[in-house]
N, C-alpha and C positions, 0 to 999 in steps of 0.2 A: 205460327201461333195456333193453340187449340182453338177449336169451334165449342166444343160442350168438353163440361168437366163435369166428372161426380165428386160430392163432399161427404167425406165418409165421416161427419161429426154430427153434433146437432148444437143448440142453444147457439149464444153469443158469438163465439168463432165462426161457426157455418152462416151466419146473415155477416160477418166484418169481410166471410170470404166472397159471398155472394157480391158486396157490395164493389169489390175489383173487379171482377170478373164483368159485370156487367160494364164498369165503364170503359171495358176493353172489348165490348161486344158480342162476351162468352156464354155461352148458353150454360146453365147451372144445372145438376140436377140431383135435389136434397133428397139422403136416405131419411127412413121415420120407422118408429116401432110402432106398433101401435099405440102403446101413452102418447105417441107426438103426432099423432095425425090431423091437429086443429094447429099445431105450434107453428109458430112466427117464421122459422125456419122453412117451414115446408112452402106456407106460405107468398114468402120472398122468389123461391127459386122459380126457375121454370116449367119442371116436371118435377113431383114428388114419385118413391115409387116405395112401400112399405117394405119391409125388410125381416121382420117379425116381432115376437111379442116383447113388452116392457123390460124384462129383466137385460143388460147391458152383454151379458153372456149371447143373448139370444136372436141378438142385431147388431150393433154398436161393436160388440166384438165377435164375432162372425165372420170371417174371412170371407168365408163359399159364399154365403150368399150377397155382401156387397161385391164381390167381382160379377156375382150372377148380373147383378143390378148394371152395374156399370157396362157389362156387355149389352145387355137387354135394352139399353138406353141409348147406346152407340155414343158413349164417353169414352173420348181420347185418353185420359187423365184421368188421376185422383191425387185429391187436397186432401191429406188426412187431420189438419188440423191441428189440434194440441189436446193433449189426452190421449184416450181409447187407446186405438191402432198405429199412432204418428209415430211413436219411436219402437215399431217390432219390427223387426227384420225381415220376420217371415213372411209380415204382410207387404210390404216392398217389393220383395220375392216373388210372389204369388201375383203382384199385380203385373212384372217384368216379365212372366211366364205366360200373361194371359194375352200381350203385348199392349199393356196397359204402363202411361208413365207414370210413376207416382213423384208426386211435386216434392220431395224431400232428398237427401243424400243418399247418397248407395248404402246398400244392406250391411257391407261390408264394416263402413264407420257405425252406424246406425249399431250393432252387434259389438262390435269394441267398444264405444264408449256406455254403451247399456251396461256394459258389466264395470263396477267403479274399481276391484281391484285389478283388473288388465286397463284399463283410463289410464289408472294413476302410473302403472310401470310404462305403459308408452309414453306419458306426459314426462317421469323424470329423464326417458331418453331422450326425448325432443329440447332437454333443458328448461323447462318449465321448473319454479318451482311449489312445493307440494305440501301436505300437511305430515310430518312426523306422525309416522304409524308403523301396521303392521296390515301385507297386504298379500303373504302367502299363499300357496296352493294347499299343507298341510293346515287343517281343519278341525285336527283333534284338541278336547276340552285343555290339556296340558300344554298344548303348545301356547293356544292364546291365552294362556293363564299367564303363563310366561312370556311372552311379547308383552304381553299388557303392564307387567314389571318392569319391563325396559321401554316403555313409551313412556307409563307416569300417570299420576292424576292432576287433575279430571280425564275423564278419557271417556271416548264416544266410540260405541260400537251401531256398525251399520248394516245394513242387507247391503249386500256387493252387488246384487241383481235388480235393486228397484230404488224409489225416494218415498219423496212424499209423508218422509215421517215415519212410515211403516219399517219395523225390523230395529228400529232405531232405540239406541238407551243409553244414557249418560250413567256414569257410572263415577260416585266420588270417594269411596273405602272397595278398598279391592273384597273387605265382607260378603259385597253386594256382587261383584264380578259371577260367581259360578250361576246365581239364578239369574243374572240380565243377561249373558249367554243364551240360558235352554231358552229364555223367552223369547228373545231375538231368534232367535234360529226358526224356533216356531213360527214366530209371525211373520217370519223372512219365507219360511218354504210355502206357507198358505199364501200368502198376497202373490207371490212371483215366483212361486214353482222350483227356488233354490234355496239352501239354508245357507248357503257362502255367508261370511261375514266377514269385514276390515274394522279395523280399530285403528282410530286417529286421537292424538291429544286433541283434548277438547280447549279448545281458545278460550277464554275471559273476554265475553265481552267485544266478539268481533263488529265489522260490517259485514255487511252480503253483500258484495257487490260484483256484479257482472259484465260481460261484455259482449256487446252484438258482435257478430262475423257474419261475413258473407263473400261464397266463393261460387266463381262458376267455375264449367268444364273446361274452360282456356288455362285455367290456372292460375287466375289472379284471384286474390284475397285481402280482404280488406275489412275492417272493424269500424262500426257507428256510435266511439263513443261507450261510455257505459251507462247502467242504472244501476240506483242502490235500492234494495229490497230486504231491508233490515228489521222493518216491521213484519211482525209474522207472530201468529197463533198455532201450534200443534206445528210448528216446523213448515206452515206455510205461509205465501205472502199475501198481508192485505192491505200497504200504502208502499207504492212505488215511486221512485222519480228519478228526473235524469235532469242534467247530470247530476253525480253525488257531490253533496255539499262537502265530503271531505277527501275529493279526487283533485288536485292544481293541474294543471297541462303538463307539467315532467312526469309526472305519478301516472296521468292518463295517456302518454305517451306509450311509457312501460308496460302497463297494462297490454295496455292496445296491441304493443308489439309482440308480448308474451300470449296475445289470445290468438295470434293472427299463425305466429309459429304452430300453436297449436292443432289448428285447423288443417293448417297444410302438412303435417305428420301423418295426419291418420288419413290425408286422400279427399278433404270434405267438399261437398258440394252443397247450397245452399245457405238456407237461414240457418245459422246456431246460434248458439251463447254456449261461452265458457262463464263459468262460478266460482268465482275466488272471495276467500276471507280475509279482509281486511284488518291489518291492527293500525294501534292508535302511532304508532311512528312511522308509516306507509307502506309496513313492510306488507305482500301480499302470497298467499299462497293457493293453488288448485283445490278447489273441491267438486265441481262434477262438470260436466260438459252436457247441455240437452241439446239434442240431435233434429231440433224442430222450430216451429213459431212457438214467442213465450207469451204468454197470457198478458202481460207487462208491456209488448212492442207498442203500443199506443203512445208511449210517452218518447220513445226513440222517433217515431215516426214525427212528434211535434215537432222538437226540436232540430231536425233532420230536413223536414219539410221533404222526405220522401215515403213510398207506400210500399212496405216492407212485405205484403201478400202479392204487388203487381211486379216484384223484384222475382219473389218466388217463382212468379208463372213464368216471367223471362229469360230466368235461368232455367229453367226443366225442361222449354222449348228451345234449349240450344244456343240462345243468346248471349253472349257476351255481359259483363257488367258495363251500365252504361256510366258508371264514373269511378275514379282511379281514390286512391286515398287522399289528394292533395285536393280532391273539390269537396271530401266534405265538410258542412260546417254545422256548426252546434247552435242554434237561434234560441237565447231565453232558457226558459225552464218550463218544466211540466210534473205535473202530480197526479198519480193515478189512483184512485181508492175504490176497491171492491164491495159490492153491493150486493151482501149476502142475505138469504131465507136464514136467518139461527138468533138463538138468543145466547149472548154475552153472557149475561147471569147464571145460565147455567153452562159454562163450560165452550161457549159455545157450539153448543147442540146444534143439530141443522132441525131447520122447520120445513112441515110438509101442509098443503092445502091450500085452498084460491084464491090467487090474486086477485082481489074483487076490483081495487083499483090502480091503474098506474100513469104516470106523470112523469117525464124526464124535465129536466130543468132545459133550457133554451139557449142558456150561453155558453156552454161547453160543449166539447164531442161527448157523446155518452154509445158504448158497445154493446145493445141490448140484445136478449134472444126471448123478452118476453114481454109482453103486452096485457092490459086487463083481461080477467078470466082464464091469463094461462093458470094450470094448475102445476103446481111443485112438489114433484112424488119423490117418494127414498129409494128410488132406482136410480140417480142423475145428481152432479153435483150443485148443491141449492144457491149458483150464482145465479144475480138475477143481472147483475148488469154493472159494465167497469165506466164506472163518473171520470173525466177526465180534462183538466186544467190549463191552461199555457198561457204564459206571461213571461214582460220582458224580465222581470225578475222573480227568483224566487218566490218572496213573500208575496209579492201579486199574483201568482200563480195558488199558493196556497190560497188566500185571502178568496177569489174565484171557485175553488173548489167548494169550501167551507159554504158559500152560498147558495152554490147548484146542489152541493148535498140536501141543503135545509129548506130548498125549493122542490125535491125529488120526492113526489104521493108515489108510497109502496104500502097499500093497506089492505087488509084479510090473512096476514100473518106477521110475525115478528120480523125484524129486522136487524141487523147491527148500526145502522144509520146515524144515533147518536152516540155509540162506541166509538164511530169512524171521525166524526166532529170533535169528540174528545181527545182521539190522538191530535188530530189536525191543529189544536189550539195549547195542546200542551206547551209547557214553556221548552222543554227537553227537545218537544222536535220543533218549534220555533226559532230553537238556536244553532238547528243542525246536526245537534248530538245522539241524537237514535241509534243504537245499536240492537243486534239480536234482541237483548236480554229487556227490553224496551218495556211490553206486556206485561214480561212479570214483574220487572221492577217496578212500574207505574200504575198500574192495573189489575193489583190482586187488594182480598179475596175477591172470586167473580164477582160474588153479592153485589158489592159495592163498584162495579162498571158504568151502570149508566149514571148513579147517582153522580160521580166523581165526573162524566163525559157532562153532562148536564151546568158543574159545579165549578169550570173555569170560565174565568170572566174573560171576554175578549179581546185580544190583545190588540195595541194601538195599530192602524192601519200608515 
């Protein structure tokens, strides 16, 4: 097992990772730009070592100089977290050159599934199945004019090189098809350096729902279970839980089995999730695979009653998994709700400025990376902290959340705090029912967000 590791992240992640490591005896040691030289992060670890200036370009992603770091410090290892650096290749590469391990899969996988339309052609050889698209190497405006005829509408065109929303444009009169193209392409080569683009039918109405894997170098592999991450703004998640309310054990079987094939096609080692779209008759299909720890593991790990970052470090040091698929078991329910700087009403906007005060509620796990006085600049994404639930049942798990939300002081900028309450109480996701389309179906225009979050009475406990 390693002695000291570097964490090439910062915020929330880098203290959940600190938090294993130490109770394994590891020596940590947190990078910082300079915005993060007072942060919580640095704080925690055992040696801080700065990295350089604020801008994310300039430290965060920086290759040269977190291996500088990591050599200068005499780290065995690097954690890269979720975000920045965790799923490039090159930096995996780079740190296997410097004879540095990095706690995640080989470059190899990490590189195929980065890119969605080579994913999705390995995925339909492994027998996976997939979303109806178009996911060629020709590129030209005509051709995806024409695939986009023989796919249908609605229809979702994507960056092939990135997520996150970016590159991304649903498209419902092919009218709109030639400019959501050059725009896509655009925003696809700016954000990740390629215009690639795939076009999938766009679903009605799906779930999101996912599935942990976890493989080590012996070659076993094994899945924990899914979460549904249905709720989401701008195409991301912000109320998680596991299990999904509309996964039964045959459905999550299949899954399971179709994530686990997966993994083992393309060679994988460590923590993943495969991402599949759920319809309302169980049928499920591929949509991307992340090659890392998901911001969302908290609620696997309730339910699991294992520590899915101390799993990490024991697979990277050669370890073996230390349990087979027939010991895991699924305890309860868990709900996860992000605790964002932004305001609802307008779109939500991210907010920047100091947290003058902060307060975690007491009966939950809560995943912080910030404390009173941190300040929340537009260099860094404005979580401040993922609130997190578990009970033996669903609604007691909600019910729980709902409280430590509305016991959690986050004051000197805005919040979404009672946008998060509003979903939480909705009657929609009280029944189970939440899909993608959740937000907008329930929650426009913005204006009217907290009013309406404010405006459900609370349902019978």
């Amino acid at each position: 097992m390693f002695t000291k590791i570097l964490i090439a992240n910062r915020g929330e992640i880098a203290c959940r990772i600190i938090r294993s490591c130490r109770a394994r005896g590891i020596r940590t040691v947190a990078v910082v730009s300079a915005a993060d030289r007072h942060a919580l992060h640095a704080r925690l670890a055992d040696e801080a070592y700065e990295i350089g200036a604020a801008p994310p370009r300039d430290s965060y992603l920086n290759i040269e100089r977190l291996i500088a770091a990591a050599k200068a410090t005499g780290a065995e290892a690097v954690h890269p977290g979720y975000g920045f650096l965790s799923e490039n290749a090159d930096f995996a590469e780079a740190c296997a050159k410097a004879g540095l391990v990095f706690i995640g899969p080989p470059p190899e996988a990490i590189r195929l599934m980065g890119n969605k339309a080579a994913a999705k052609r390995r995925m339909r050889e492994a027998g996976v199945p997939c979303i109806p698209g178009y996911d060629g190497t020709d590129q030209s405006d005509a051709t995806l004019m024409r695939e986009a005829e023989k796919v249908g509408l609605p229809l979702m065109i994507k960056a092939a090189a990135g997520g996150g929303g970016r590159g991304m444009r649903r498209v419902t009169d092919f009218a709109e098809l030639p400019a959501a193209l050059t725009s896509a392409r655009s925003e696809a080569q700016s954000a990740f350096g390629s215009g690639e683009l795939i076009l999938e039918f766009a679903l009605t109405a799906p779930r999101h729902v996912e599935v942990q894997v976890f493989a080590d170098t012996q070659g076993n592999v094994i899945h924990l279970g899914e979460r549904d991450c249905s709720i989401q703004r701008r195409h991301q998640k912000v109320i998680e839980e596991a299990p999904s309310p509309a996964v039964n054990p045959e459905l999550r079987a299949r899954m399971g089995e179709a994530a686990v094939r997966a993994a083992r096609a393309i060679g994988y080692v460590g923590a993943g999730t495969i991402e599949f779209l759920l319809g309302s008759e169980g049928d499920f299909v591929f949509m991307e695979m992340n090659t890392r720890l998901q911001v969302e593991h908290p609620v696997t790990e309730l339910i699991t009653g294992l520590d899915l970052v101390d799993l990490q470090l024991r697979v990277a040091a050669g370890e073996p998994l230390p349990l087979t698929q027939a010991d895991v078991r699924l305890d309860g329910h868990a709900i996860e709700a992000r605790l964002y700087a932004e305001n609802p009403d307008a779109g939500f906007l991210p907010q920047t400025g100091t947290l003058l005060r902060w307060r975690e509620p007491a009966s939950v796990r809560v995943d912080a990376g910030v404390d009173s006085g941190t300040e929340i600049t537009s260099h860094y994404d404005p979580l401040l902290a993922k609130i997190v639930a578990h009970g033996a049942t669903r609604d007691e798990a909600r019910q729980k959340l709902i409280a430590a939300l509305r016991e959690t002081t986050a004051l000197g900028l805005l919040t979404n705090k009672a946008f998060l309450v509003g979903c939480l109480e909705h009657p929609e996701f009280f029944a189970g029912r939440a899909t993608t389309d959740f937000i907008a179906a329930h929650f426009t225009p913005q204006a009217d967000v907290l009013i309406r979050a404010r405006s459900f009475s609370p349902l019978p406990r």
